[in-house]
C-alpha positions as CSV (number, residue, x, y, z in Angstrom):
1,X,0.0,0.0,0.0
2,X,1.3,3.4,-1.0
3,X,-0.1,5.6,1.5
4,X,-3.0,7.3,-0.7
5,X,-6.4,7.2,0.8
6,X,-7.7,6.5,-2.9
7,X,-5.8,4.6,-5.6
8,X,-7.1,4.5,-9.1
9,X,-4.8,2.5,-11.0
10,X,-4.7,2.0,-15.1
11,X,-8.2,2.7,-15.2
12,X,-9.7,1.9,-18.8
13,X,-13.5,2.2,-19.7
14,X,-15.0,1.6,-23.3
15,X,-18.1,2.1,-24.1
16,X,-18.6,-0.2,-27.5
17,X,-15.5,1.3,-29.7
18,X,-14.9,4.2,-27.9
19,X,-12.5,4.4,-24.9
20,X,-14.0,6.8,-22.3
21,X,-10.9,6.9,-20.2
22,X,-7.7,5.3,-21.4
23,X,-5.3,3.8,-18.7
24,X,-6.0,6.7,-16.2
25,X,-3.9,6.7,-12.9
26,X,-4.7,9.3,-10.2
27,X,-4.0,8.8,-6.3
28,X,-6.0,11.0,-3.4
29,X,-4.2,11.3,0.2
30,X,-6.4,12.4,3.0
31,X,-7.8,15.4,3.5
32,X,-6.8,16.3,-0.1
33,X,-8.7,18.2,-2.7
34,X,-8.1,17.2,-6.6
35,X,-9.8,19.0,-9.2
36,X,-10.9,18.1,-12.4
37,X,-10.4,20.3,-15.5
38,X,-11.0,20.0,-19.0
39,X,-12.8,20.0,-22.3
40,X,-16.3,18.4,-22.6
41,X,-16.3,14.9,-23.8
42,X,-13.0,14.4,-22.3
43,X,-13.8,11.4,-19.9
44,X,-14.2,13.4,-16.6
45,X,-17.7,12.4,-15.6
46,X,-17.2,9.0,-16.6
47,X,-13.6,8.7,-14.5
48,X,-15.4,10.1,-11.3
49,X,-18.4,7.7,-12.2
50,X,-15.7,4.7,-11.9
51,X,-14.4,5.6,-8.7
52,X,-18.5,5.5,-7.3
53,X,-18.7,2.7,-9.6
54,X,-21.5,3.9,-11.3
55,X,-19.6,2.6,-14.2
56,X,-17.6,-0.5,-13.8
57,X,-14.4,-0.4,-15.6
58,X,-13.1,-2.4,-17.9
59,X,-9.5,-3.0,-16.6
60,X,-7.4,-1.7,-14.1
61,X,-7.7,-1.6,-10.2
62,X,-9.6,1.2,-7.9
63,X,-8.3,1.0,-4.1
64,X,-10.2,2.9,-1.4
65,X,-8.8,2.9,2.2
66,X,-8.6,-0.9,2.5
67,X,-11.5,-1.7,0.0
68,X,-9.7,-2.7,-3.9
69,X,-10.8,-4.3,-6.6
70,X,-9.4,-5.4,-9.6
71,X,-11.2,-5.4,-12.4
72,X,-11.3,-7.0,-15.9
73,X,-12.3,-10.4,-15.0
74,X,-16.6,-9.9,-15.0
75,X,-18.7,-7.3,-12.6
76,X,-17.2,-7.1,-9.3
77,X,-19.5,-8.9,-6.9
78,X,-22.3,-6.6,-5.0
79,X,-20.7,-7.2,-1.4
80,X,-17.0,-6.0,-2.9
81,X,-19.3,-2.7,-4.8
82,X,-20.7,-1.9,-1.9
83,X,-17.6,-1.8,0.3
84,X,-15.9,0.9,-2.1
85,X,-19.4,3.2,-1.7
86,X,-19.8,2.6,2.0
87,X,-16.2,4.9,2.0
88,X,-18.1,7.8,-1.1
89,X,-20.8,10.7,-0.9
90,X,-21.7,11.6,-4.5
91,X,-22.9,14.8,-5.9
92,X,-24.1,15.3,-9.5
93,X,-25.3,17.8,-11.9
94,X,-28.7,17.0,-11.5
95,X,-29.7,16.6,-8.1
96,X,-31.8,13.6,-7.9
97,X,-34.0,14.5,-5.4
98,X,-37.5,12.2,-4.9
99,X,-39.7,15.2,-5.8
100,X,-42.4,14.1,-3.5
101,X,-40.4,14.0,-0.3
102,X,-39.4,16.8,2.0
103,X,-36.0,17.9,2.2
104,X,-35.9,16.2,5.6
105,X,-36.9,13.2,4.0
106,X,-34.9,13.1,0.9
107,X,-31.4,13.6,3.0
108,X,-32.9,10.9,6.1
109,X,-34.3,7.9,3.8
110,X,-31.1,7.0,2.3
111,X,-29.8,6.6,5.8
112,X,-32.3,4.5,6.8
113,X,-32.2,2.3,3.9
114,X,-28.3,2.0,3.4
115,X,-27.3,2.4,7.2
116,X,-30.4,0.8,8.8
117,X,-30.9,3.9,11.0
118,X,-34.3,4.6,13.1
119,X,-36.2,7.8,11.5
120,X,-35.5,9.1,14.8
121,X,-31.8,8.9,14.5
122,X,-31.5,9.3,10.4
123,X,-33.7,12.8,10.6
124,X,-31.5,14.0,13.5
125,X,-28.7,13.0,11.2
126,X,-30.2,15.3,8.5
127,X,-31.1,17.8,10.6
128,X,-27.8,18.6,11.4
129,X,-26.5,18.4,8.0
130,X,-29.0,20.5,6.9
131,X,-27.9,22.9,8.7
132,X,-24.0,22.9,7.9
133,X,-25.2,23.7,4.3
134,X,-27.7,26.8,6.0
135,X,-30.8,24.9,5.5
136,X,-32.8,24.2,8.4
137,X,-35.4,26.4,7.9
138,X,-35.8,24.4,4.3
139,X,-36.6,20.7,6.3
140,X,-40.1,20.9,5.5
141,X,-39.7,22.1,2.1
142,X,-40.4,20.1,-1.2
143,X,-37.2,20.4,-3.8
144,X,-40.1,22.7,-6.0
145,X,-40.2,25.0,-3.4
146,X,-36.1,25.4,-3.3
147,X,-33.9,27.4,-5.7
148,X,-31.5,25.1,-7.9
149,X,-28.8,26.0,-5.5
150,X,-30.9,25.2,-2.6
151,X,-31.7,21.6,-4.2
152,X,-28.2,21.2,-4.7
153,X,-27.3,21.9,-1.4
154,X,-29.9,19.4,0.0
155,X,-28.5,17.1,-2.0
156,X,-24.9,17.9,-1.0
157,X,-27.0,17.5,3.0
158,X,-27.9,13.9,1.8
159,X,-25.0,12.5,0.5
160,X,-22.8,13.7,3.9
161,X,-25.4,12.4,6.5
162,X,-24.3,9.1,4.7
163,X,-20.6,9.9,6.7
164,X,-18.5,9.6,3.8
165,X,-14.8,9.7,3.7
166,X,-14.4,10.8,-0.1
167,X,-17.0,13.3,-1.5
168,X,-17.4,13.1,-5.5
169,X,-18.6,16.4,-7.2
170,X,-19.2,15.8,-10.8
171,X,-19.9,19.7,-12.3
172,X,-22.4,20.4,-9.2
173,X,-22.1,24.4,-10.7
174,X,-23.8,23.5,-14.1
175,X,-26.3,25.0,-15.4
176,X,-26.9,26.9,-12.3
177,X,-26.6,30.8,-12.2
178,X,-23.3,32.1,-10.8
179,X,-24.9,33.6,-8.5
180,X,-26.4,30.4,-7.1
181,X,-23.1,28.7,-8.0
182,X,-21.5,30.6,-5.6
183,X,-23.7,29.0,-2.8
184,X,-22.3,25.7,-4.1
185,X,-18.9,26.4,-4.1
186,X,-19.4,28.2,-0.5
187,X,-20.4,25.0,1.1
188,X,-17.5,23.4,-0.8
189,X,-14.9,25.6,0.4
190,X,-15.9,24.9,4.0
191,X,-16.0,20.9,3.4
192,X,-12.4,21.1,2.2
193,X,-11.4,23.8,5.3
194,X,-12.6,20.9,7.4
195,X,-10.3,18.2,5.5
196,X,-13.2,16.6,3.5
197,X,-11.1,14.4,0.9
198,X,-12.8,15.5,-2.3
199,X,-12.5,14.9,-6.2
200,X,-14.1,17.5,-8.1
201,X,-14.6,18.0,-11.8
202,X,-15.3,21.0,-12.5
203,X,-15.5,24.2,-14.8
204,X,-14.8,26.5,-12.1
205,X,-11.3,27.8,-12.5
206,X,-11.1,30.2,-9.2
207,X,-12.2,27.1,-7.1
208,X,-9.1,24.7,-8.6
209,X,-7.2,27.4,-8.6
210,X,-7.6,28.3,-5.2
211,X,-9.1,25.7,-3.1
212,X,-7.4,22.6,-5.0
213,X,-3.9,21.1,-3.3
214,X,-3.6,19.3,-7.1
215,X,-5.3,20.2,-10.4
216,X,-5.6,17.2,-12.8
217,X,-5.8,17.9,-16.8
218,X,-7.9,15.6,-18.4
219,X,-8.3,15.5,-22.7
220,X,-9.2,12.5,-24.8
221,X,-10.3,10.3,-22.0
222,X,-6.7,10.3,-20.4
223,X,-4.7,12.8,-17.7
224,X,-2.4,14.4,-19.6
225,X,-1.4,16.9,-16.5
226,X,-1.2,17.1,-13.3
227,X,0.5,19.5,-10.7
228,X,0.0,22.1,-8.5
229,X,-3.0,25.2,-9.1
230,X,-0.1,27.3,-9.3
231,X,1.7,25.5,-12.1
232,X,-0.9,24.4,-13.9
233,X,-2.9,27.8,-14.1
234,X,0.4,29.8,-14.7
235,X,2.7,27.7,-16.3
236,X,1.3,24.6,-17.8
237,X,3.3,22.2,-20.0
238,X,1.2,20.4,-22.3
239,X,0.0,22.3,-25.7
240,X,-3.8,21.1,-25.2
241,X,-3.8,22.4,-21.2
242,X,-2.8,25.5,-22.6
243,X,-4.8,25.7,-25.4
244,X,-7.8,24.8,-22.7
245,X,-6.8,27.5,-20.4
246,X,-6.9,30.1,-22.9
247,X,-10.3,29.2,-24.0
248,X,-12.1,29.2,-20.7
249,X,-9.8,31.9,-18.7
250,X,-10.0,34.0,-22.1
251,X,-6.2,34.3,-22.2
């Protein structure tokens, strides 16, 4: 064992033909934050997916804490998949919410299901995770009566009352206002000031830039850079990070 909290390893996923992600290595230590940058179509979404496995890869080996497996031998057995997302939160670009639940509900079902926790003890749960994202006085909402960034926050409620030790953002900024993005990114900042570990791919340069300990570059389903903020926003070596930069920081 290396040390790394998380160790993705040679990671390849194909969907028919095409090769999502293509022999991707990336390791996490605690407490660390790694964003994810670059173009659309590049893989990003689908990497993140594999490490939830949400998409089982094709070959390769994913290691959380003490839960591995190595795939390319058939679907990893439900007991092994479960063991890697007892460790993961997830947070998406949609928010998934059950439409006909409270807020209260929505973040204290999945504990009760997953965790086997009494409502008593699974809404106190949500309650106070609610609150960490500054929506208590939202419990008794439906999402339809929350702003996207309040339904992204609930969301963001559920997926830590599940007491995850790697939280996955995949774009949780999209399509959302910058305005409201900002709410989003708030609640990130303060995860990662309390040493969440946390893998985010993102389109958000000031939050890689400045609340990322390593920005990864992904292009044509593969990381073709990875480094500090500082190097990668200010000095980046590969011809497609810069060319990436220059289109989204209008450089």
């Amino acid at each position: 064992m290396d040390g790394s909290f998380v160790s993705a390893t040679s990671l390849t996923k194909r969907f028919g033909d095409h090769k999502a992600i293509d022999d991707v290595s990336l390791t996490v230590s605690k407490g660390e934050v790694i964003s994810i940058i670059g173009p659309s179509g590049a893989g990003k979404s689908t990497f993140i997916r594999c490490i939830n496995l949400l998409e089982v890869p094709d070959s390769g080996s994913l290691r959380i804490s003490d839960a591995q497996i190595d795939f390319g031998s058939g679907r990893p057995s439900k007991p092994k998949i479960r063991n890697v997302r007892e460790y993961t939160g997830m947070v998406f670009q949609s928010f998934n919410l059950f439409p006909h639940f409270t807020a209260l509900k929505n973040v204290a079902l999945p504990q009760m299901r997953v965790h086997r926790r009494s409502r008593a003890e699974a809404e106190a749960r949500a309650m106070e995770e609610l609150t960490r994202v500054g929506l208590e006085n939202k419990a008794h909402a439906y999402p339809a009566q929350c702003s996207g960034g309040q339904q992204q926050r609930i969301a963001i409620a559920r997926a830590l009352a599940m007491d995850p030790e790697l939280m996955l953002f995949d774009e949780p900024t999209s399509g959302l206002d910058p305005e409201i993005g900002a709410e989003i990114l708030q609640v990130m900042r303060k995860l990662a000031a309390d040493n969440m570990t946390m893998l985010v791919v993102t389109h958000e340069m000031e939050f890689a830039r400045h609340v990322s300990n390593q920005v990864a570059v992904m292009v044509d389903g593969a990381i073709i850079e990875q480094g500090s903020p500082e190097q990668i926003m200010t000095n980046p070596e590969h011809v497609r990070t810069q060319k990436f930069l220059s289109a989204v920081l209008g450089r």
